[in-house]
Residue frames relative to the residue before (quaternion, step in Angstrom):
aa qw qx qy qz dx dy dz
X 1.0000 0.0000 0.0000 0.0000 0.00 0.00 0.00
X 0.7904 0.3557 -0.2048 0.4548 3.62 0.71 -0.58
X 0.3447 0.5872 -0.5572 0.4753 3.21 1.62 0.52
X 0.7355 0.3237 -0.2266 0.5504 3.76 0.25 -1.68
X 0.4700 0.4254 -0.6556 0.4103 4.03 0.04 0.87
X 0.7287 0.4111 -0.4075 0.3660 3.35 0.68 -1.25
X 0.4107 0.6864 -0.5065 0.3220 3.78 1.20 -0.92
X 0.8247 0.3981 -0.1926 0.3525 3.26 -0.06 -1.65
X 0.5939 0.6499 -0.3151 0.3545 3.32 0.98 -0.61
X 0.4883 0.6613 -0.1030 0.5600 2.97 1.52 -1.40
X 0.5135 0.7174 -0.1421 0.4489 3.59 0.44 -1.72
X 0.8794 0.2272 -0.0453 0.4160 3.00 -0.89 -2.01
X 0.5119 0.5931 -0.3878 0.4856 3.88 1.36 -0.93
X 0.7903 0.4624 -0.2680 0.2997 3.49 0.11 -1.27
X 0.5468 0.6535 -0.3071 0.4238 3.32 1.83 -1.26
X 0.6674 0.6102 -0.1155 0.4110 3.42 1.10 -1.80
X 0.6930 0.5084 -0.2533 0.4439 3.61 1.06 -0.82
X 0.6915 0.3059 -0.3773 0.5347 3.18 1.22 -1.47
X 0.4875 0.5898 -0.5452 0.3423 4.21 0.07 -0.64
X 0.6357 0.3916 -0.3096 0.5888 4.12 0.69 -1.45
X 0.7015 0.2299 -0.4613 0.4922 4.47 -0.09 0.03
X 0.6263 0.4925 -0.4863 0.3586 3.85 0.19 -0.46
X 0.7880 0.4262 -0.1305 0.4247 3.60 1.10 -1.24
X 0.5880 0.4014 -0.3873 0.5858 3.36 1.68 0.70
X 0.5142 0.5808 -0.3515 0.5242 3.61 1.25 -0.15
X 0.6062 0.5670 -0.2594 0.4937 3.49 0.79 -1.16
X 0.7080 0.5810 -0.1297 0.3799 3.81 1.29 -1.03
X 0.5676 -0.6521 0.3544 0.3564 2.23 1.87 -0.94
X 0.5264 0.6993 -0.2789 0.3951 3.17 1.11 -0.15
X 0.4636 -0.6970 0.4957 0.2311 3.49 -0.30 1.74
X 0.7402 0.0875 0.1122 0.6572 3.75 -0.11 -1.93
X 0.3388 -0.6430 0.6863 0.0253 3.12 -1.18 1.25
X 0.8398 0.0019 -0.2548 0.4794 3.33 -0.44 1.33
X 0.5149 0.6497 -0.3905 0.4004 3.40 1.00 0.99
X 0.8090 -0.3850 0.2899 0.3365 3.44 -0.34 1.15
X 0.7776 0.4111 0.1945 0.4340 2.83 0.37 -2.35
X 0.5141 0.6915 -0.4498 0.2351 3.58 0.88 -0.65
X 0.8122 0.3848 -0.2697 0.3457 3.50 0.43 -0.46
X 0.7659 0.2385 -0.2121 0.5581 3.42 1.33 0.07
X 0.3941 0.5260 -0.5192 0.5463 3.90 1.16 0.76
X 0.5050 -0.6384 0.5577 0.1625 3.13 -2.24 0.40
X 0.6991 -0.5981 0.0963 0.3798 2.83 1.73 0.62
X 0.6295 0.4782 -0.4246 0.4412 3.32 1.07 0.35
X 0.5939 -0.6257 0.3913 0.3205 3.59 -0.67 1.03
X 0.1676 -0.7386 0.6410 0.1246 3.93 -1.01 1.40
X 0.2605 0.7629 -0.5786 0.1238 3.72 0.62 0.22
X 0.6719 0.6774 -0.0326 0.2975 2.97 1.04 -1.90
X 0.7192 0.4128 -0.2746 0.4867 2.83 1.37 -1.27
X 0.5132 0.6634 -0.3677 0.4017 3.37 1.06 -1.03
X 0.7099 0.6016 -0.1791 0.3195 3.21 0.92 -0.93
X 0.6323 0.5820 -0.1358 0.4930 2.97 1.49 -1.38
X 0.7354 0.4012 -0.2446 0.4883 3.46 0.71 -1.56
X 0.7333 0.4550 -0.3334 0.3797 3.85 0.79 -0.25
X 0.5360 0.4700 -0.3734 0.5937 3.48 1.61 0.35
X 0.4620 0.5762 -0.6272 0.2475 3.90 0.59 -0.37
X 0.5377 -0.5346 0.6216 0.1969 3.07 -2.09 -0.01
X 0.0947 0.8576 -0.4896 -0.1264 3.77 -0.33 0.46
């Protein structure tokens, strides 16, 4: 019995995750969990942010 809890648990998680990426894709949303996702052209700016605040001057 507490195998099929975890099943469903499992299940209902996976159902729930993919519905939350289909309905943020549908929005539009380039990178899904990026800052930026709704008004970039899609290439992730983490990196850069990253980059330019390590340079050396």
């Amino acid at each position: 019995m507490k195998n099929v809890l975890i099943v469903a648990i499992l299940i209902l998680l996976t159902v729930l995750i993919s519905a939350y990426l289909i309905r943020e894709k549908k929005k539009g949303a380039a990178c899904i969990g990026c800052p930026y996702s709704g008004g970039c052209s899609g290439g992730c700016h983490s990196l850069d942010d990253f980059v330019s605040s390590k340079e050396i001057k």
